[in-house]
MARKOL-820796 format. One record per residue (C-alpha): residue number from 0; residue in three letters; x, y, z. Coordinates in Angstrom, 2 decimals, always signed. Layout:
% residues N
+------+------+---------+---------+---------+
: resi : resn :       X :       Y :       Z :
+------+------+---------+---------+---------+
:  NUM :  Ala :       X :       Y :       Z :
...
+------+------+---------+---------+---------+
***
This chain:
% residues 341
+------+------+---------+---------+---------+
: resi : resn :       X :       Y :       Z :
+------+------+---------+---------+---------+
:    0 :  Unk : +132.50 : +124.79 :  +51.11 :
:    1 :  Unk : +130.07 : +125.92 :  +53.74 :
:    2 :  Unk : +131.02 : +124.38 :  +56.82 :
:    3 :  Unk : +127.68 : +123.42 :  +57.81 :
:    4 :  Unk : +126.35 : +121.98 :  +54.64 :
:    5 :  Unk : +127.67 : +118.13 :  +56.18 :
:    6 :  Unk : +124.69 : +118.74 :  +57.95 :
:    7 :  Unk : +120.78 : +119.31 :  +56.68 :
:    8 :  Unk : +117.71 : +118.96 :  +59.19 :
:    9 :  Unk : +114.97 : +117.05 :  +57.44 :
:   10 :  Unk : +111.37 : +115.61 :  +58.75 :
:   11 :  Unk : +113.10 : +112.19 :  +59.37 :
:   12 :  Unk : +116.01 : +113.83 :  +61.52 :
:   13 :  Unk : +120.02 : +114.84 :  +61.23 :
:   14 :  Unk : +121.69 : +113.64 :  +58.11 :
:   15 :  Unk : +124.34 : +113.56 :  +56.46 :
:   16 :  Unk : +123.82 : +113.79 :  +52.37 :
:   17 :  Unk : +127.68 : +113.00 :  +51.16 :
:   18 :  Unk : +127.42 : +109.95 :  +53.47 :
:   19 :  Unk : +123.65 : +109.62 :  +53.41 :
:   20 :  Unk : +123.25 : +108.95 :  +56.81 :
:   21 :  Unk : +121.02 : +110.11 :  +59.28 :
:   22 :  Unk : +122.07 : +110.55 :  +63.05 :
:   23 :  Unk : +119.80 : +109.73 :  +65.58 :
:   24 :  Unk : +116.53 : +109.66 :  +62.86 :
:   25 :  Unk : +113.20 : +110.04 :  +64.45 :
:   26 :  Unk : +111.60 : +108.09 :  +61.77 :
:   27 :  Unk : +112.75 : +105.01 :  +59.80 :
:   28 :  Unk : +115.82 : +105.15 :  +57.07 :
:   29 :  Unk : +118.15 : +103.03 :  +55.75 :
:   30 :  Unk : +121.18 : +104.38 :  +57.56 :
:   31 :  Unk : +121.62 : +105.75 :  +60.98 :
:   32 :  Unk : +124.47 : +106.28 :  +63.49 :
:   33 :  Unk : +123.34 : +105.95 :  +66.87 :
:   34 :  Unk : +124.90 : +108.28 :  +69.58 :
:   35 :  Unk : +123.18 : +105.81 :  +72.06 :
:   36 :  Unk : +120.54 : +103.63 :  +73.22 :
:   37 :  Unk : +118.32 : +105.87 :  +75.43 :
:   38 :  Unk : +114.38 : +105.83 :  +73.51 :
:   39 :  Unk : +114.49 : +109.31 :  +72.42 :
:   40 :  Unk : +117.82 : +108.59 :  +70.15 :
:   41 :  Unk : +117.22 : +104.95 :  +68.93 :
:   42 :  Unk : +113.98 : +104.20 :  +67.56 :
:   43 :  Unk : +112.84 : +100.94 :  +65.95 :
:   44 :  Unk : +113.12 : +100.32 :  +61.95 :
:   45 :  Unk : +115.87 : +101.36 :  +60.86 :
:   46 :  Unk : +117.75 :  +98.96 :  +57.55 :
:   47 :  Unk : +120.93 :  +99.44 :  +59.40 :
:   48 :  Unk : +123.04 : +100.82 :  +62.67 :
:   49 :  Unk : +126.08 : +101.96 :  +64.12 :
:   50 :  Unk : +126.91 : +102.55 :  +66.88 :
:   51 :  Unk : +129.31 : +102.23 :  +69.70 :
:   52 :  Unk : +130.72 :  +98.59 :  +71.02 :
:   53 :  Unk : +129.53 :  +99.08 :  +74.04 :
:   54 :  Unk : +125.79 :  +99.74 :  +72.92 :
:   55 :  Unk : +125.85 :  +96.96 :  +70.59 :
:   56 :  Unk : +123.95 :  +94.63 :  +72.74 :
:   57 :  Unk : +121.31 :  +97.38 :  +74.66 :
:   58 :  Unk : +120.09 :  +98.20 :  +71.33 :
:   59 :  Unk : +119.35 :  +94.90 :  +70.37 :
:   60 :  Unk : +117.51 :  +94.13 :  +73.73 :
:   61 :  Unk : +115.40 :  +97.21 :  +73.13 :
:   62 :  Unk : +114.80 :  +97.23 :  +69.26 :
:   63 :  Unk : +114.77 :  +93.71 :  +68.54 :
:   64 :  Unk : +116.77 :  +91.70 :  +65.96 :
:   65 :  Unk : +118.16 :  +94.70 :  +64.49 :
:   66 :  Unk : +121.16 :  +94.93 :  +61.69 :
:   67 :  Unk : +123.92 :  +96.92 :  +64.04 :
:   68 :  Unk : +127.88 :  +97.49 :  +63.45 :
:   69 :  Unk : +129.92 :  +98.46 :  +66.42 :
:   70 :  Unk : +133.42 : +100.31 :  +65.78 :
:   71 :  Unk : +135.36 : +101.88 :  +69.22 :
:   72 :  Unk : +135.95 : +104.99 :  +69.72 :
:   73 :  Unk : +138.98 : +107.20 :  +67.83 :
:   74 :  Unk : +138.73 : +104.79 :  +64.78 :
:   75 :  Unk : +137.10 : +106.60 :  +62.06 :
:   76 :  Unk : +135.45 : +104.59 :  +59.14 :
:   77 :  Unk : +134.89 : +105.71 :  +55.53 :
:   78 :  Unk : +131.45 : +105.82 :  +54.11 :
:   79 :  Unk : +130.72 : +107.67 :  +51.11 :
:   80 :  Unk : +134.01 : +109.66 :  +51.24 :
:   81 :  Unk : +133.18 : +110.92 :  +54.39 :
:   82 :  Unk : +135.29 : +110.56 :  +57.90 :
:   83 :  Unk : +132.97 : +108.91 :  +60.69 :
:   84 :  Unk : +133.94 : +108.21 :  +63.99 :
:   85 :  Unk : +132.57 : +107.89 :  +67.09 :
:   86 :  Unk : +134.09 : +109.77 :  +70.52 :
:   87 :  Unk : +132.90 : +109.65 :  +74.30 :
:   88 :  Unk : +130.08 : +111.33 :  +75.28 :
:   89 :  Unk : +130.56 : +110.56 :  +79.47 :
:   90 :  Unk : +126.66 : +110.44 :  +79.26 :
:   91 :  Unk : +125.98 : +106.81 :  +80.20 :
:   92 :  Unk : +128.01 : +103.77 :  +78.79 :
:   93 :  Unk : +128.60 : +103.37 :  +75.35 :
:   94 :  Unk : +126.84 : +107.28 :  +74.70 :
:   95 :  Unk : +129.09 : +109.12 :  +71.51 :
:   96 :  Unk : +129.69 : +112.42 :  +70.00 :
:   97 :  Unk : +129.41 : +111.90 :  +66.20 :
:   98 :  Unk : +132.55 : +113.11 :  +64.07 :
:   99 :  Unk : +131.86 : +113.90 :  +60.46 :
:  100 :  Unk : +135.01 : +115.12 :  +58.29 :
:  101 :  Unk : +134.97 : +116.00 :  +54.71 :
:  102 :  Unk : +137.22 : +117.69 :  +52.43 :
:  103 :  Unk : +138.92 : +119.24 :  +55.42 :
:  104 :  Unk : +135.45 : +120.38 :  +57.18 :
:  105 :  Unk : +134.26 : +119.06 :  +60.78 :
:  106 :  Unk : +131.05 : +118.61 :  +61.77 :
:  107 :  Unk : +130.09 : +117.55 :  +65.51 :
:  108 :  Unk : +126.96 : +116.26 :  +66.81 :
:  109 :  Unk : +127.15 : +115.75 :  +70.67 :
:  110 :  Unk : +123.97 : +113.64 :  +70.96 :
:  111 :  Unk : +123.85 : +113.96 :  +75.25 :
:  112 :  Unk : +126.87 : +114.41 :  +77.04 :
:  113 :  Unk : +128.10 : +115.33 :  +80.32 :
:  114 :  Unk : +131.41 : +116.64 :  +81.50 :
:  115 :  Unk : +131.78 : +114.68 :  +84.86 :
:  116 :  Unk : +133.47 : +111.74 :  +85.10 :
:  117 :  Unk : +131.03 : +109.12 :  +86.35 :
:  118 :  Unk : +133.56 : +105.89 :  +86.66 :
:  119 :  Unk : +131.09 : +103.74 :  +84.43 :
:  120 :  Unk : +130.80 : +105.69 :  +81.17 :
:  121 :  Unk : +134.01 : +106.60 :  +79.20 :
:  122 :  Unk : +134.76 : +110.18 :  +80.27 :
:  123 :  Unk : +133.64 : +113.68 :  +78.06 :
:  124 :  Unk : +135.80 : +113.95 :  +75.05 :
:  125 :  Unk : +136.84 : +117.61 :  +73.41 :
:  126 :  Unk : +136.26 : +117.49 :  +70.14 :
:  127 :  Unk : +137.65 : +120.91 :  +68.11 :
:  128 :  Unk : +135.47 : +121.21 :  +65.25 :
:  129 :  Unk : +133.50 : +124.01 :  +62.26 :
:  130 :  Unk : +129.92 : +122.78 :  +63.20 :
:  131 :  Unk : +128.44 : +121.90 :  +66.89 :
:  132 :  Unk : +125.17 : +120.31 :  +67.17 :
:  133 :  Unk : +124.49 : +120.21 :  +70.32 :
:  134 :  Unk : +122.03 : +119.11 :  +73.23 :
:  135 :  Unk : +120.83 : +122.11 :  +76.06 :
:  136 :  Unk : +118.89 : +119.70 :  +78.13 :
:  137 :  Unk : +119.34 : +121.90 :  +81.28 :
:  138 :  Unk : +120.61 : +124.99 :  +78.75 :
:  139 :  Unk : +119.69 : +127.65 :  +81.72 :
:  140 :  Unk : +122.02 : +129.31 :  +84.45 :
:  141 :  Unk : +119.77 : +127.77 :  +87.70 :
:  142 :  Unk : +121.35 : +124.10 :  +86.43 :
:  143 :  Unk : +124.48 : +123.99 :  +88.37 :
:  144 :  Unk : +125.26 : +120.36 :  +89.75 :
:  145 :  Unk : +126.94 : +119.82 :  +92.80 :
:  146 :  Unk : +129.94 : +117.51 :  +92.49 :
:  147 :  Unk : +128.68 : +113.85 :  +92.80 :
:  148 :  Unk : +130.64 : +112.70 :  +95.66 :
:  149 :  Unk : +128.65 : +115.30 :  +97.83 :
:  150 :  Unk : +124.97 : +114.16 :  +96.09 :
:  151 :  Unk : +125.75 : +109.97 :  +97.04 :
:  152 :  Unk : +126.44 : +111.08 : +100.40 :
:  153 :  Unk : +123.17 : +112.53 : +100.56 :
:  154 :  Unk : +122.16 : +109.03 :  +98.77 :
:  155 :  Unk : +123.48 : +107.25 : +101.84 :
:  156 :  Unk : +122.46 : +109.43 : +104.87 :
:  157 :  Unk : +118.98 : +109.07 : +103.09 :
:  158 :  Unk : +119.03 : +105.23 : +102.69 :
:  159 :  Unk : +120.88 : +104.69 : +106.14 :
:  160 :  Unk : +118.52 : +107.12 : +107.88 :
:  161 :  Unk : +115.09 : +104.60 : +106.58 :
:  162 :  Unk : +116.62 : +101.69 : +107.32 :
:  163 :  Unk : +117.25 : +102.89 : +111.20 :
:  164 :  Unk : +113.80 : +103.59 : +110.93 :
:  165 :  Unk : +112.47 : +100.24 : +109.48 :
:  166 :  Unk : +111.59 : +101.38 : +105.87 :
:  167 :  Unk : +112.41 : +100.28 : +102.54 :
:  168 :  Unk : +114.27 : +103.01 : +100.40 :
:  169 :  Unk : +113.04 : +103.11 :  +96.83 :
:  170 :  Unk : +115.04 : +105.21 :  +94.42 :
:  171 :  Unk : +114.51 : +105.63 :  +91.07 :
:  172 :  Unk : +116.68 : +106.44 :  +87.86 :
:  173 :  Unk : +115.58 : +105.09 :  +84.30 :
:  174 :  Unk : +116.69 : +101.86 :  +83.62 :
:  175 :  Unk : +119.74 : +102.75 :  +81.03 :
:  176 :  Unk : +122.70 : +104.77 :  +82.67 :
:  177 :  Unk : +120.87 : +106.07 :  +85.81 :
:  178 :  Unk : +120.66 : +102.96 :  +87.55 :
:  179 :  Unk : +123.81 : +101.87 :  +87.28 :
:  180 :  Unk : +125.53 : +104.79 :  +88.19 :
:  181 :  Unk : +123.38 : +105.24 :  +91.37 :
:  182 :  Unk : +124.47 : +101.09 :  +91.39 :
:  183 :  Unk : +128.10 : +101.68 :  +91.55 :
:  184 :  Unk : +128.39 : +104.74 :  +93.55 :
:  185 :  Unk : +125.58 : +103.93 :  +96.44 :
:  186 :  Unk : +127.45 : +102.52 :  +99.84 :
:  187 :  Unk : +126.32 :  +98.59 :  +99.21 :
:  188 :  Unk : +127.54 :  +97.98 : +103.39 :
:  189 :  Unk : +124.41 :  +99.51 : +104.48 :
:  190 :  Unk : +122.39 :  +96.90 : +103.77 :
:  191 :  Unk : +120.99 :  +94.77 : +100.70 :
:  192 :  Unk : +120.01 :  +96.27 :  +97.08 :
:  193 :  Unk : +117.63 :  +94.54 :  +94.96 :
:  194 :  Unk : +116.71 :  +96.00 :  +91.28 :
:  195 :  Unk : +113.41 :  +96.03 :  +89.40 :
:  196 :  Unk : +113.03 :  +93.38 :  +86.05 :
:  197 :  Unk : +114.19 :  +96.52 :  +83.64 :
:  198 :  Unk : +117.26 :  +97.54 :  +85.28 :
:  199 :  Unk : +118.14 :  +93.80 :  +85.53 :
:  200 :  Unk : +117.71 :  +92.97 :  +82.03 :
:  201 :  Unk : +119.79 :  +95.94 :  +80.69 :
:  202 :  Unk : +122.62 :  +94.64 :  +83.60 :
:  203 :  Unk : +122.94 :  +91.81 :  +81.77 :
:  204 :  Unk : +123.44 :  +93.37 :  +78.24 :
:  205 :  Unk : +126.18 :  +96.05 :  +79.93 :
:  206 :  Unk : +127.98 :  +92.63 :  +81.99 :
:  207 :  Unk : +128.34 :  +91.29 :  +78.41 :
:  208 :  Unk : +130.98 :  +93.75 :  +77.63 :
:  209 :  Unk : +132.78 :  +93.44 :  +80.79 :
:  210 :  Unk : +130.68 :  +95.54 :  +83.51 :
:  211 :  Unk : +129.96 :  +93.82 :  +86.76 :
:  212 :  Unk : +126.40 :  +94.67 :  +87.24 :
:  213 :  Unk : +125.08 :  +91.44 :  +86.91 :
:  214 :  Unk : +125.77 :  +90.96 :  +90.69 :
:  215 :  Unk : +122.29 :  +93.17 :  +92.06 :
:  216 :  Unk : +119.46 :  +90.48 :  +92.67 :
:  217 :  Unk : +115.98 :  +91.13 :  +91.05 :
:  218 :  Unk : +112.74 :  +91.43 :  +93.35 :
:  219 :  Unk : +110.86 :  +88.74 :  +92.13 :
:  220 :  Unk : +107.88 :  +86.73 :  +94.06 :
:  221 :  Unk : +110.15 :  +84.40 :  +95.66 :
:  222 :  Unk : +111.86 :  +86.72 :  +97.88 :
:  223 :  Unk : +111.81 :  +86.57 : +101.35 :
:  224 :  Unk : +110.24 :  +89.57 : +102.75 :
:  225 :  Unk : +112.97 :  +90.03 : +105.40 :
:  226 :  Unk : +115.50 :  +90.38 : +103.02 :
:  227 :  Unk : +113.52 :  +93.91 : +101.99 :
:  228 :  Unk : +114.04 :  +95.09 : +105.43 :
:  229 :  Unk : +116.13 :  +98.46 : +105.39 :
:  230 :  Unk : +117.17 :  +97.82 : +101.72 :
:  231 :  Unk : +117.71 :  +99.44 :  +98.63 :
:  232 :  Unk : +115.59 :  +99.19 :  +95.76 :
:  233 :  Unk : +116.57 : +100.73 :  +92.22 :
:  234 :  Unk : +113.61 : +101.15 :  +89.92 :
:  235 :  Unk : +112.55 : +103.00 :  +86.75 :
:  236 :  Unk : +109.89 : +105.82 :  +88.41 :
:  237 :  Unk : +107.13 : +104.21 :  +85.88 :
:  238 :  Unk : +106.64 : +101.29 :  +88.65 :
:  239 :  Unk : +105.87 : +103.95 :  +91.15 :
:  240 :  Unk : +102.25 : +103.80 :  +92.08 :
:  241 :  Unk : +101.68 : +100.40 :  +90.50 :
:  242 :  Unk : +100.83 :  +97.47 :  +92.96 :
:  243 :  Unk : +104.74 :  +95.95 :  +92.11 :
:  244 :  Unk : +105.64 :  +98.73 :  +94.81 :
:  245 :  Unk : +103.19 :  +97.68 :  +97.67 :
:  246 :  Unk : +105.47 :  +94.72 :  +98.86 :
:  247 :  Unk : +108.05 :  +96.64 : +100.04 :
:  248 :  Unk : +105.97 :  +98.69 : +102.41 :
:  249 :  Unk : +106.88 : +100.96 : +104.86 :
:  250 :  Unk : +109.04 : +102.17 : +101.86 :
:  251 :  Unk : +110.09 : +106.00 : +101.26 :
:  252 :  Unk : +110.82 : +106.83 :  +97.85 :
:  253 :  Unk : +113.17 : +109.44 :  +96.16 :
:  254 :  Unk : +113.96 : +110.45 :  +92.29 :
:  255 :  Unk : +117.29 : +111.22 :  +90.98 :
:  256 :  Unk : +117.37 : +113.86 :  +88.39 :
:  257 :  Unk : +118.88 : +117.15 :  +87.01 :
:  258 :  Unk : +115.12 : +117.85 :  +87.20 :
:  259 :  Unk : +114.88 : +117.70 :  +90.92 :
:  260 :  Unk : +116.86 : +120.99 :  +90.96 :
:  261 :  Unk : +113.65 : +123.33 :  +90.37 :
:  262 :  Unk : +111.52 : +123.73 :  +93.03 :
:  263 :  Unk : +108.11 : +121.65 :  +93.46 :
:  264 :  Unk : +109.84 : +119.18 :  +90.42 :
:  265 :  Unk : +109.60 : +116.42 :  +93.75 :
:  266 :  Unk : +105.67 : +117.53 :  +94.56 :
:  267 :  Unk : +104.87 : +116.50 :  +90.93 :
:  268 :  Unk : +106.48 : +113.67 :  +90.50 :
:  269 :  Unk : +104.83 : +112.57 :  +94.16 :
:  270 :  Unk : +107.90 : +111.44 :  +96.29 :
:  271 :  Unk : +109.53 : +112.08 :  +99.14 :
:  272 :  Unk : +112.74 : +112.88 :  +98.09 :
:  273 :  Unk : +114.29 : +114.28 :  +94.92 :
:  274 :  Unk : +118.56 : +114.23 :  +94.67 :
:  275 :  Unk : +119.48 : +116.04 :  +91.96 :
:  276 :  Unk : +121.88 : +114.43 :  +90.00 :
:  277 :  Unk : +121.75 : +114.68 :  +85.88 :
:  278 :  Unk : +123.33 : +112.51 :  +83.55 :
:  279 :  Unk : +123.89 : +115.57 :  +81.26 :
:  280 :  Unk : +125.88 : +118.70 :  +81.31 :
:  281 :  Unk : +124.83 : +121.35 :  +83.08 :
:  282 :  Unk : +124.66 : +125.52 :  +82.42 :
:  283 :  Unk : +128.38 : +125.39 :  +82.97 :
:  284 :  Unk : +129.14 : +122.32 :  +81.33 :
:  285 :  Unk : +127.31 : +123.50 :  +78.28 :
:  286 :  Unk : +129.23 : +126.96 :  +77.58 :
:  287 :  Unk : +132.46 : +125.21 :  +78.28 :
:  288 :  Unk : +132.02 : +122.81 :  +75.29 :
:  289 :  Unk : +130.66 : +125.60 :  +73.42 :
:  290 :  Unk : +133.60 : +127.57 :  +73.67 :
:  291 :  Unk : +136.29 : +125.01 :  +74.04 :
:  292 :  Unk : +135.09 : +123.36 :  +70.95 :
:  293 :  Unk : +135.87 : +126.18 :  +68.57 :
:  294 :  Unk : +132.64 : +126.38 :  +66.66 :
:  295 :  Unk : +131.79 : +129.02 :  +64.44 :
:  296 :  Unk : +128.37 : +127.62 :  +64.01 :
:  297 :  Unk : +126.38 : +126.26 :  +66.44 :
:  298 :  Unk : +122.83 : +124.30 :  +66.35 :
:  299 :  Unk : +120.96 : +123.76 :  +70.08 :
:  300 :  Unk : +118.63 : +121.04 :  +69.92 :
:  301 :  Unk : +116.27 : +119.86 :  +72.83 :
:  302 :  Unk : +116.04 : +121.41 :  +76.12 :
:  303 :  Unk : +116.23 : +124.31 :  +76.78 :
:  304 :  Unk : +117.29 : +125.39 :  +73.09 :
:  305 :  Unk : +115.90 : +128.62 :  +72.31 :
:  306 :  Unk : +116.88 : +130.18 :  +75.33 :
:  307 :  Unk : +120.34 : +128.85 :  +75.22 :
:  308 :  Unk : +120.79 : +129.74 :  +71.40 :
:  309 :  Unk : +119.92 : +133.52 :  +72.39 :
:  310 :  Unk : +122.57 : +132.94 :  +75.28 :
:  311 :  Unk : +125.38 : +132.01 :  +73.11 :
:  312 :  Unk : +124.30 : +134.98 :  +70.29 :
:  313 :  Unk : +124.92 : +137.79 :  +73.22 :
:  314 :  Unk : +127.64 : +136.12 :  +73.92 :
:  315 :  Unk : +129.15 : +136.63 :  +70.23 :
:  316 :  Unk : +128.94 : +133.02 :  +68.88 :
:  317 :  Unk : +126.40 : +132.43 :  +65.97 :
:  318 :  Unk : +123.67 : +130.03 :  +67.41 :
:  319 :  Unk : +120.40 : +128.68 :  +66.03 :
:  320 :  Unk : +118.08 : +126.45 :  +68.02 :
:  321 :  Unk : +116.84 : +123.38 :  +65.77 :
:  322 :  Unk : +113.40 : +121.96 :  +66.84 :
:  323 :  Unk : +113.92 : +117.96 :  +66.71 :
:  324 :  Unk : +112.22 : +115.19 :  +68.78 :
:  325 :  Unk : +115.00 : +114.01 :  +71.26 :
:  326 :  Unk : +113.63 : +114.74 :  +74.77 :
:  327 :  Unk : +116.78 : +114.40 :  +77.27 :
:  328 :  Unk : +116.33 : +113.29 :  +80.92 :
:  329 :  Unk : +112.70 : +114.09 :  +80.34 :
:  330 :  Unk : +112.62 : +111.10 :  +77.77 :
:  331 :  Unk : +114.77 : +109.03 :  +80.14 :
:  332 :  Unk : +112.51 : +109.60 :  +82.64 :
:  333 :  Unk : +109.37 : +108.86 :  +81.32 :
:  334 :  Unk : +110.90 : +105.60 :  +79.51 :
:  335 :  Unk : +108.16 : +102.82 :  +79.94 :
:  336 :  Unk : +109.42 :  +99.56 :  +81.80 :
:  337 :  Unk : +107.52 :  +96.39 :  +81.84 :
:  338 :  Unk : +106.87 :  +96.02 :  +85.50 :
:  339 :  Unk : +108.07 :  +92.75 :  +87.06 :
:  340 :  Unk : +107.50 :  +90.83 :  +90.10 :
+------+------+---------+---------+---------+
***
């Protein structure tokens, strides 16, 4: 049996034909295993989903009243003869790497990972398998993240630096994973931290499996003024430049993002401050799951995927980029958010 005929790429996305279903489908099917709940992986109108436990409830907030099983990781279920299960991904909570077995042949889809342990999310799983499909988001050799002890002490100086000064800070990270990473990691005795509408209402979907997020107040129109003074506020960057931003001046803002890595990625996105810090795996990250993995075929998707594919072929492996429509921290970044007061 080839090992990589588990897998076909069609026009609706990655399936699965002994199990017939698709993973992460760009367009409406009856089956799909979600790897998680960013927009660029789960999309509306599906007949059914599964997905991790602790995505259960984020994908119903964003897709509606939606037919969804949960399972936990490391405990495979059957369908169609074939071995499913889901295993950490370290990307943002409840993100998986998809396990397919059959008749003694693996095949792995990654959806987006990262390798550093970020307290919130369950930590990067190794998975040994025949077939890696895999993400290359930041798939060149400039991507190299700085450990992220060293980028939230940046975070503070920056934060501590405005409010000695007599400006809000504004920082933004999409709504799902960024925010509350930046939420648990930021120093919360410098001074108050509010959140924008979107990052409150996926709070409240993550606190119903157990995560204290619940805690960070939302700006809304009966807030004092005063309590703005020097603070912290963690937005999606689609409310920058919308009048929801003007209450909080004097305000600096800043973007954090793998993105903010290549220079004049902080000019374009018009802030003040970019802190690079990526939600995915990085150059180094990337090969080290590539060759810890022990793949003998390999499919890049997203990203940087052509270039990284022609990496991995010098470097002996047998690598194929695979056009599909998942966008990474691109997507993530450019996720809409109903502005709120």
């Amino acid at each position: 049996m080839d090992p990589s005929s588990l897998i076909t790429f069609t026009s609706r996305g990655i399936y699965c034909r002994q199990a017939d279903v698709y993973i992460d489908p760009w367009k409406q099917v009856d089956k799909a295993i979600i790897t998680h709940a960013h927009a660029d992986h789960a999309r509306p109108g599906n007949k059914w989903y599964l997905a991790h436990t602790d995505s259960q409830k984020v994908l119903k907030l964003r897709l509606g009243d939606i037919r969804v099983e949960s399972i936990e990781y490391n405990r495979p279920v059957r369908i169609n003869g074939v071995s499913v299960s889901l295993h950490p991904a370290g990307h943002i909570i409840g993100s998986s790497q998809v396990k397919l077995e059959y008749k003694g042949r693996i095949c792995l889809i990654t959806g987006d990972f990262k390798l550093e342990d970020d307290k919130i999310a369950t930590p990067f799983e190794l998975v040994k398998t025949h077939t890696l499909i895999m993400e290359s988001t930041f798939g060149l050799p400039v991507y190299r993240w700085r450990a992220q002890e060293h980028i939230f002490s940046d975070i503070n100086a920056w934060w501590k630096n405005n409010r000695e000064n007599g400006k809000v800070s504004v920082l933004c990270g999409y709504a799902l994973g960024k925010a509350q990473r930046l939420l648990y990691h930021v120093d919360h005795r410098i001074g108050n931290i509010f959140v924008h509408g979107a990052v409150q209402k996926v709070n409240r979907a993550l606190d119903f499996n157990g995560f204290d997020f619940h805690k960070f107040p939302i700006v809304g129109n009966g807030t004092n003024k005063r309590e703005f003074e020097g603070a912290l506020i963690i937005t999606p960057s689609s409310a920058l430049n919308t009048p929801w931003i003007r209450k909080f001046q004097p305000y600096r803002t800043a973007i954090a993002s793998g993105w903010m890595a290549v220079r004049g990625a902080r000019r374009r996105r018009a802030v003040d401050r970019g802190f690079v810090l990526s939600d995915h795996a990085d150059w180094t990250g990337l090969n080290k799951v590539v060759s810890e993995t022990g793949a003998n075929q390999i499919y890049v998707t997203h990203g940087y995927s052509h270039e990284f594919s022609n990496w991995l072929r010098e470097m002996g492996f047998k690598a194929d980029p695979i056009q599909t429509y998942f966008e990474g921290e691109l997507g993530e970044i450019n996720e809409q958010s109903t502005v709120e007061d």
